[in-house]
C-alpha positions in Angstrom: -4.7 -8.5 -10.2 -7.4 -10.8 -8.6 -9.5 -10.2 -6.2 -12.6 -11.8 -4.3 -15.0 -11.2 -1.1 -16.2 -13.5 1.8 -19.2 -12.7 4.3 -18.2 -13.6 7.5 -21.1 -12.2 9.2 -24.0 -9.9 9.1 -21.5 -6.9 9.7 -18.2 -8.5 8.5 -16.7 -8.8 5.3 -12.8 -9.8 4.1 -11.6 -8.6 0.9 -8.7 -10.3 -0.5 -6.3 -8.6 -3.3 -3.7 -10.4 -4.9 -1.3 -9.5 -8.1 -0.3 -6.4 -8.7 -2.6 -3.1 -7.2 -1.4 0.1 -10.0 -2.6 2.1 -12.5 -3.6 -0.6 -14.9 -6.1 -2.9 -12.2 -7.4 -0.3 -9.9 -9.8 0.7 -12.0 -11.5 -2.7 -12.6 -11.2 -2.9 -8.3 -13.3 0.6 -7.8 -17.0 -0.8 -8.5 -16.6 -3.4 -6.2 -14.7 -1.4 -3.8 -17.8 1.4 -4.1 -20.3 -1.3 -3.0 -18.4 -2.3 0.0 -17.9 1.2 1.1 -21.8 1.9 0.7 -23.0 -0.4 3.4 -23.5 0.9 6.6 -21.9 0.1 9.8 -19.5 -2.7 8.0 -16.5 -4.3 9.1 -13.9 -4.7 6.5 -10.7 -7.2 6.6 -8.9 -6.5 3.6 -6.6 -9.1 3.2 -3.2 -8.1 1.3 -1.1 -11.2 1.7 -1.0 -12.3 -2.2 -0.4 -8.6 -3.3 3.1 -8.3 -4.7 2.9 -4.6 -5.7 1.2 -1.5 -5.0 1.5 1.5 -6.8 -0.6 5.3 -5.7 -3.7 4.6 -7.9 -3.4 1.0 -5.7 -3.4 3.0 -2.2 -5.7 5.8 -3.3 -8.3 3.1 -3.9 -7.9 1.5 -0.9 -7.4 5.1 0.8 -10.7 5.9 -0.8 -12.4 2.7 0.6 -11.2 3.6 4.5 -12.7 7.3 4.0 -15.9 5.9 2.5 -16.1 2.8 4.9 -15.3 5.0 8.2 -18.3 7.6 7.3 -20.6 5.4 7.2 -19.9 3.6 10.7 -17.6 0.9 9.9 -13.9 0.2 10.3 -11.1 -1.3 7.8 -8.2 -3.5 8.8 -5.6 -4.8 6.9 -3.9 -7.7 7.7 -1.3 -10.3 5.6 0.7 -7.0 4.7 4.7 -7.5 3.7 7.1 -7.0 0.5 7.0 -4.3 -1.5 3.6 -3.0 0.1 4.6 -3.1 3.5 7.5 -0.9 2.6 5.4 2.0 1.1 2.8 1.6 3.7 5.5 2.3 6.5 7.2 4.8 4.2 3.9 7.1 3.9 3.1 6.9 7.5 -0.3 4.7 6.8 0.8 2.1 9.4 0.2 4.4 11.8 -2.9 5.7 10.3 -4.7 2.3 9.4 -5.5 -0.6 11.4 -2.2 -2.7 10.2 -1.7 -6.4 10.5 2.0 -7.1 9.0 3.3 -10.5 8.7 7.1 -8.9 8.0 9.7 -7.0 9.9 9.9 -4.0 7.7 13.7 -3.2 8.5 14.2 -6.7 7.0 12.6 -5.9 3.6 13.8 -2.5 3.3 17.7 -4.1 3.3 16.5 -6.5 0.8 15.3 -3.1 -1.2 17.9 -1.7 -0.8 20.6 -4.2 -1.8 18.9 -5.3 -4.7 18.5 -1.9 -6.3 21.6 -0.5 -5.4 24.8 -1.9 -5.0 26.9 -0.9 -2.5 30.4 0.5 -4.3 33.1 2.1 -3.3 32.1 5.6 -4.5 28.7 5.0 -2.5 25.7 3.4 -3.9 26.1 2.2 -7.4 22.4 3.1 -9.0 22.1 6.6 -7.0 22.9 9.6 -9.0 25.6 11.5 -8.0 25.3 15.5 -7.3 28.0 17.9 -7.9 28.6 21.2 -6.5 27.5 24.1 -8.7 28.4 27.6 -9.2 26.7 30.0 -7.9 25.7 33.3 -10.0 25.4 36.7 -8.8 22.0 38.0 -8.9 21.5 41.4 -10.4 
């Protein structure tokens, strides 16, 4: 994971994350994402267009930066979101919740998901586990 800031103004800042955002680099992300979230009245771009994979350590960071950010008077967009990322954004609902810049249909990169992880067979998809039908006991 790599990441870096720019100043763009007085009250504006873009924060660029690339690599992979999980378990393993969050944690090396959090002082700098503390600092950011300390100033008052900021404007934060955090640019996501080199991040190839988020995990939930990954969006409770930047969950945790939006809270932070908001109570102190500023706002949080991010933009150059697609991939992997742009699918569990959309699939927790934070698209609606965030200011969201995505450079991807997601419909588009949910097939390619889809079709990569599971194969399409005749019995259904080929990775999903199947459920049988079980018994049911008598209580008593």
């Amino acid at each position: 994971m790599n990441h870096s800031l720019i100043e763009d103004g007085p009250n504006s800042t873009t924060f660029r994350v690339g690599g992979e955002l999980d378990a393993i680099s969050s944690p090396e992300l959090r002082p700098t994402l503390e600092m950011l979230a300390r100033r008052a009245g900021r404007n934060i771009t955090v640019d996501l267009s080199d991040l190839m994979l988020i995990d939930s350590s990954g969006l409770g960071a930047l969950i945790s930066l939006y809270k932070r950010v908001r109570a102190n008077g500023g706002d949080v967009s991010f933009v150059g979101v697609a991939n992997q990322p742009l699918v569990v954004f959309k699939l927790l609902g934070l698209d609606r919740a965030f200011k969201l810049n995505v450079t991807a249909p997601v419909e588009k990169v949910i097939r390619i998901e889809r079709a990569d992880r599971f194969p399409r067979t005749l019995h259904g998809w080929g990775g999903a586990p199947r459920l049988e039908p079980q018994p049911v006991r008598a209580l008593g």
